[in-house]
C-alpha positions as CSV (number, residue, x, y, z in Angstrom):
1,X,-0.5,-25.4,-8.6
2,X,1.6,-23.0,-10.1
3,X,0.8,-19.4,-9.9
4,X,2.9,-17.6,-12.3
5,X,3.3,-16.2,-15.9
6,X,6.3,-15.8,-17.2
7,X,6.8,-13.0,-19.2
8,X,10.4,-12.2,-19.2
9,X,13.4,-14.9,-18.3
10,X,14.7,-12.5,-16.0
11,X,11.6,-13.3,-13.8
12,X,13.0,-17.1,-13.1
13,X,15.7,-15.6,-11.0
14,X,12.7,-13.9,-8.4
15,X,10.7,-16.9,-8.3
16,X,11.0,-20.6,-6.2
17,X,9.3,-22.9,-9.1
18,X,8.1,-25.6,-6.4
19,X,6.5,-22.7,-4.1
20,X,3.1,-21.9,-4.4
21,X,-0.2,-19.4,-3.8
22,X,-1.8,-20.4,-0.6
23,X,-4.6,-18.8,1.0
24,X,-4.6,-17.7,4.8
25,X,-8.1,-16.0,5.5
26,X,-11.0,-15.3,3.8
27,X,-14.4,-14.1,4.7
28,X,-13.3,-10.1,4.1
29,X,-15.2,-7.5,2.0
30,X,-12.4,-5.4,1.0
31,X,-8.9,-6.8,2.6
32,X,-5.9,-4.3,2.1
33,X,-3.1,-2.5,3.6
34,X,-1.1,-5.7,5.1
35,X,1.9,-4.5,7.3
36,X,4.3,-7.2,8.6
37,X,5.6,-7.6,12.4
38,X,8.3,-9.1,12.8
39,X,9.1,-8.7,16.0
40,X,5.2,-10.7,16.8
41,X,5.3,-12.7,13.7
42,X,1.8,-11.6,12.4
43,X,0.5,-10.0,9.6
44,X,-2.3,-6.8,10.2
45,X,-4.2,-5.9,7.6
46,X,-7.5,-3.7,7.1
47,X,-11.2,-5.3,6.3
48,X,-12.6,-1.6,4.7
49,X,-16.2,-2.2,4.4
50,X,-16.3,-3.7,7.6
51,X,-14.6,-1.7,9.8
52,X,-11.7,-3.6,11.4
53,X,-8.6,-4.9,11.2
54,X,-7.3,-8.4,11.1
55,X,-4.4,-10.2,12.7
56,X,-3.2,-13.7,11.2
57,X,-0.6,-15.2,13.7
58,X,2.1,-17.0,11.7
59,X,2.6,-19.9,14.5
60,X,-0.2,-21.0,14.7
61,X,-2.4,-19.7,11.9
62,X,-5.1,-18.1,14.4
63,X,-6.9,-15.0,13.0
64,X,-8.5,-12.4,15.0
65,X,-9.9,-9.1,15.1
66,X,-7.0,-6.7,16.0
67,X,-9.1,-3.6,15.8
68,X,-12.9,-2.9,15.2
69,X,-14.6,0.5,15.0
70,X,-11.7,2.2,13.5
71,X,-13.3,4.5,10.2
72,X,-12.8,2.4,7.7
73,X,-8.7,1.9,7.5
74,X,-6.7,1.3,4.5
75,X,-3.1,1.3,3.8
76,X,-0.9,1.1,6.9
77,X,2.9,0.7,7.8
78,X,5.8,1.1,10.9
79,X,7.3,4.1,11.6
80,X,11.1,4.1,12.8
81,X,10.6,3.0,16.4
82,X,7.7,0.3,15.1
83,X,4.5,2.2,15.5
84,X,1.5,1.3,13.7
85,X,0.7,4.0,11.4
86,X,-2.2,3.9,9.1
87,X,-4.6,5.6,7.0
88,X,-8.4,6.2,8.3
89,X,-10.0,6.5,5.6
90,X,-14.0,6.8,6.6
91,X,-12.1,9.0,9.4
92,X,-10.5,11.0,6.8
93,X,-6.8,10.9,8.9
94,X,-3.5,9.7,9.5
95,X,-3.2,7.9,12.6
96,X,-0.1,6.7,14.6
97,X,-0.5,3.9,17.5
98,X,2.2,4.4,20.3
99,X,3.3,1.6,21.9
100,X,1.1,2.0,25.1
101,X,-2.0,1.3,22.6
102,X,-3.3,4.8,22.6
103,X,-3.9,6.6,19.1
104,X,-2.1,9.5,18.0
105,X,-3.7,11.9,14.7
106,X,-1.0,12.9,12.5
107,X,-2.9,14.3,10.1
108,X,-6.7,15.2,9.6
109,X,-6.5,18.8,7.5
110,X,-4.7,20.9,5.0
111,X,-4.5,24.6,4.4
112,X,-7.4,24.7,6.5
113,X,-9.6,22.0,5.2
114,X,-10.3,18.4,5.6
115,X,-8.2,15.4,4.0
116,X,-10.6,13.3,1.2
117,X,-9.3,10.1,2.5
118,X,-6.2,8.9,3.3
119,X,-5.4,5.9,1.5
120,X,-1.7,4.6,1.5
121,X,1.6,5.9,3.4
122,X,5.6,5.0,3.8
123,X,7.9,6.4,6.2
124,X,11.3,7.8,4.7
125,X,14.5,7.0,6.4
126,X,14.3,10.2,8.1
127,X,11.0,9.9,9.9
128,X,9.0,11.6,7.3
129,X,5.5,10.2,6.5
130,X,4.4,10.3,2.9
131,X,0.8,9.7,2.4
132,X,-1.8,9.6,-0.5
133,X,-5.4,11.4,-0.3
134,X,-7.7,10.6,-3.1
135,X,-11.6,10.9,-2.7
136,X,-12.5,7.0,-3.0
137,X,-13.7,7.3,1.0
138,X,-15.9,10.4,0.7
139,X,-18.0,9.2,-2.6
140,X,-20.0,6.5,-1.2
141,X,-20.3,4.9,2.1
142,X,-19.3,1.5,1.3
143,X,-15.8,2.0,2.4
144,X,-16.0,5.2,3.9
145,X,-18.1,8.1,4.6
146,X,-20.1,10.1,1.7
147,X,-19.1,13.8,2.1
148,X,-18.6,16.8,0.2
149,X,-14.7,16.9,-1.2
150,X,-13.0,20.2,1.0
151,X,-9.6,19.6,-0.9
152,X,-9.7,21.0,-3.9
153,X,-7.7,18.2,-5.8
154,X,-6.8,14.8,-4.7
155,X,-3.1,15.1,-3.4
156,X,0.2,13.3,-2.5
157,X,1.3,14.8,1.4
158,X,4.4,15.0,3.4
159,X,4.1,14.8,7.4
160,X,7.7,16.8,8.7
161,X,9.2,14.3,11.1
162,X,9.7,17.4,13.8
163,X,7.5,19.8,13.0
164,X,4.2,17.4,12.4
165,X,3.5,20.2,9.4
166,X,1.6,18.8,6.9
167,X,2.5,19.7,3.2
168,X,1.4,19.2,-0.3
169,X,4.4,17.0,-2.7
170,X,2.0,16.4,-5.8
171,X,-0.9,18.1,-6.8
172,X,-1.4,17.0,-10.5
173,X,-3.2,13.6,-10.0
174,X,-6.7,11.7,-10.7
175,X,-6.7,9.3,-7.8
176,X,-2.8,9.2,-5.9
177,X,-2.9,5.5,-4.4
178,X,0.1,3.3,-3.7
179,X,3.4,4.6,-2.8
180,X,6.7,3.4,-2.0
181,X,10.6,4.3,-2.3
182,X,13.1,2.8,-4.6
183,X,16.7,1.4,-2.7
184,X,18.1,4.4,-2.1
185,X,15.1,6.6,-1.6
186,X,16.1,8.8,-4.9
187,X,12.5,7.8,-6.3
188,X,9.3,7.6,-4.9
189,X,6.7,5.3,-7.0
190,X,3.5,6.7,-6.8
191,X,0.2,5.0,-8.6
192,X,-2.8,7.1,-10.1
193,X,-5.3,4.9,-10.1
194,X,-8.1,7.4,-11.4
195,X,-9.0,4.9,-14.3
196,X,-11.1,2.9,-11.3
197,X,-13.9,5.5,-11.7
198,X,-13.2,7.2,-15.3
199,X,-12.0,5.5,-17.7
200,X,-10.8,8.0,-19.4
201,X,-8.0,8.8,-16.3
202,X,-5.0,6.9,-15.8
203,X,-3.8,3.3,-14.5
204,X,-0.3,3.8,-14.0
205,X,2.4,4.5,-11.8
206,X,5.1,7.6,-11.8
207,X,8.7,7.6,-10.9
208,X,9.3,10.8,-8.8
209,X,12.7,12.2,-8.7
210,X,13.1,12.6,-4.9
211,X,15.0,16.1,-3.7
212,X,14.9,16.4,0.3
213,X,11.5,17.2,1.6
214,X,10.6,17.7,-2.2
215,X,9.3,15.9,-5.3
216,X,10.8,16.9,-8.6
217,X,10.4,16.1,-12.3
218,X,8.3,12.6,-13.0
219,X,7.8,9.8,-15.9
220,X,5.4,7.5,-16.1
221,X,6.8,4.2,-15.3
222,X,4.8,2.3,-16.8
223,X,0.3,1.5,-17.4
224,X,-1.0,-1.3,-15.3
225,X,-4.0,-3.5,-17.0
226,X,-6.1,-5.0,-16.4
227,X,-7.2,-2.3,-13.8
228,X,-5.2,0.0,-12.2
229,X,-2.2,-0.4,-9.6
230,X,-3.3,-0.3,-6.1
231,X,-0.9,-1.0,-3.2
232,X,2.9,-2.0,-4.2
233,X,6.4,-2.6,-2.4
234,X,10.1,-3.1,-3.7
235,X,12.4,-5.5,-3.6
236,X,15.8,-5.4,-2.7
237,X,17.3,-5.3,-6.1
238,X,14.7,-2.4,-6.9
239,X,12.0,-4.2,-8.7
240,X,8.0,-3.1,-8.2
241,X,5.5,-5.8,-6.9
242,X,2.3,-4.1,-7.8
243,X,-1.1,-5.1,-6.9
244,X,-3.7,-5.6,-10.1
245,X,-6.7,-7.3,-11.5
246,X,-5.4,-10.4,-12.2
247,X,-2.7,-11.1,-9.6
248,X,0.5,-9.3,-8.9
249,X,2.8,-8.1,-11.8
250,X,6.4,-7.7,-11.1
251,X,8.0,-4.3,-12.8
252,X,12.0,-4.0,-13.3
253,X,13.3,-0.8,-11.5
254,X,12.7,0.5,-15.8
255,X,8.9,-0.5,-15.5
256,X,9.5,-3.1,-17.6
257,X,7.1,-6.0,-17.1
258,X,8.6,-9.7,-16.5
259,X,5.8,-11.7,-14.9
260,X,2.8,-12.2,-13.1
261,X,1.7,-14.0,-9.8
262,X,-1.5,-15.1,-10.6
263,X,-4.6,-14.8,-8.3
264,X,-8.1,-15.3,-8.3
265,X,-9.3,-12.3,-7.3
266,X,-8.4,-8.6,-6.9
267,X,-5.5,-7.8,-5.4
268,X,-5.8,-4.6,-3.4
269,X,-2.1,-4.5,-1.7
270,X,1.2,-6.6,-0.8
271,X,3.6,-6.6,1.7
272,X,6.9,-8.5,2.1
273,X,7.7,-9.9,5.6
274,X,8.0,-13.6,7.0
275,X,11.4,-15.0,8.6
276,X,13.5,-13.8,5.9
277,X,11.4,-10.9,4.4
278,X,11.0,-13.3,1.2
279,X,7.1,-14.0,1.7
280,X,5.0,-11.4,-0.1
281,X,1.5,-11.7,1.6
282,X,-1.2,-10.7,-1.0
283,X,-4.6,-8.8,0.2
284,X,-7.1,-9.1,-2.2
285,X,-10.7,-8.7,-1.4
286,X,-12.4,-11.1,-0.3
287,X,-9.0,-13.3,0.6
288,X,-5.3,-13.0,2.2
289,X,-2.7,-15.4,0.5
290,X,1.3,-15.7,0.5
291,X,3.5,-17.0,-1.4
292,X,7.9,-17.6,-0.5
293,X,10.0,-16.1,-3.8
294,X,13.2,-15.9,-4.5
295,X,13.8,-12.0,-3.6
296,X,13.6,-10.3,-0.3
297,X,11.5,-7.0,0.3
298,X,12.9,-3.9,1.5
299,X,13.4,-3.5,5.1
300,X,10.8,-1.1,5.4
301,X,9.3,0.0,8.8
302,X,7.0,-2.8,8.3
């Protein structure tokens, strides 16, 4: 069946016309936060509601429960040297596992105050972690923990590859969700995904000008509908896979919107990874699907 709308020609060029949408698990409440291993040829990805993470083994096709009783995680990645690193977000934390299996927290408070809720991260070339905080895990207990709000605003954070010192890179959002570089790391794409809960907040996603350790002037990229953007990764030549209501909507590095991959149901998050990093894997909530296209992701930790 095919599984894409063609918006803009340039789309063709992205896209294998005889490949198509499959569907490798179901049976989640919330699936997200996919992170590719290639070095195990497996997929991880989080099950919020219920508490665990999943593993789908590429071989064979197996899936398994790669980690229960673990707060509710979300968005996850690999650092430099292939750690699992991933947000908590019933835990309210940033968590790192080291290769011996044990759990490292990178990140739990602020100026002396808890995190909301952790919710998506990306590690920089140069070992930095950049995470997003809104308050999605602290306002129910469906996919978190209800608890009063410490922060006073719902922020965009930078973990200090040396000095573990946690500091604030964006304070002026509704709801910071999915973030990710461009190429060359002179942008970081960040989505406000406020809209989810007030509709009179924003579904869209900003280009940040990156300077060091530092964010600087920002646009908006461009509005995502129906919804809001979730979870999103690049491509090599720079263009935005972002998650959405109706599928996945590919963005040109301008935010200009070319096509769709077409899903029946949410999408919370992608990743790309496979044999040739040309396989975007697709969480989106109750289901995990794939599908092979004619681009290859970003070598990102993950």
């Amino acid at each position: 069946m095919n599984c894409y709308e063609i918006i803009d020609p340039r789309f063709n060029s992205l896209i294998d016309p005889v490949a198509f949408l499959e569907k490798l698990h179901g049976e989640n409440r919330w699936a997200e936060g996919p992170v590719w291993f290639a070095d195990l040829r497996c997929l991880i990805w989080s099950d919020i509601p219920n508490d665990r993470m999943l593993k789908w083994e590429e071989e064979t096709g197996a899936v398994s429960v790669f980690r229960a009783g673990v707060s509710n995680p979300n968005g996850s990645t690999r650092d430099r040297e292939g750690r699992l690193v991933t947000c908590e977000q019933g835990g309210r934390r940033v968590v790192r596992t080291e290769h011996d299996g044990h759990v490292t927290v990178l990140a739990d408070s602020a100026h002396g105050a808890r995190l909301n809720s952790p919710n998506d991260v990306v590690v920089k070339s140069d070992g930095s972690i950049w995470f997003t905080d809104p308050n999605y895990g602290i306002i129910s207990d469906y996919v978190g923990r209800k608890a009063a709000q410490e922060q006073e605003t719902c922020n965009v954070y930078r973990i200090d590859p040396d000095s573990g010192d946690v500091t604030v890179v964006a304070d002026d959002f509704d709801m910071p969700n999915g973030l990710a570089f461009s190429p060359d790391e002179s942008l970081l794409y960040i989505a406000d995904s406020g809209w989810l809960t007030d509709r009179s907040a924003p579904h869209h996603i900003r280009a940040f000008e990156v300077d060091g350790d530092k964010l600087g002037t920002s646009r908006v990229l461009a509005e995502i509908a129906p919804g809001i953007p979730d979870g999103f990764r690049v491509d090599t030549a720079g263009n935005l896979w972002v998650s959405a209501w109706d599928g996945v909507h590919c963005l040109t590095p301008s935010g200009e919107l070319i096509g769709k991959i077409l899903v029946p149901e949410v999408v919370a998050n992608v990743t790309f990874g496979g044999a040739r990093n040309n396989r975007l894997f697709i969480t989106a909530t109750t289901g995990v699907y794939s599908v092979f296209l004619n681009t290859t992701g970003l070598r990102y930790p993950s």
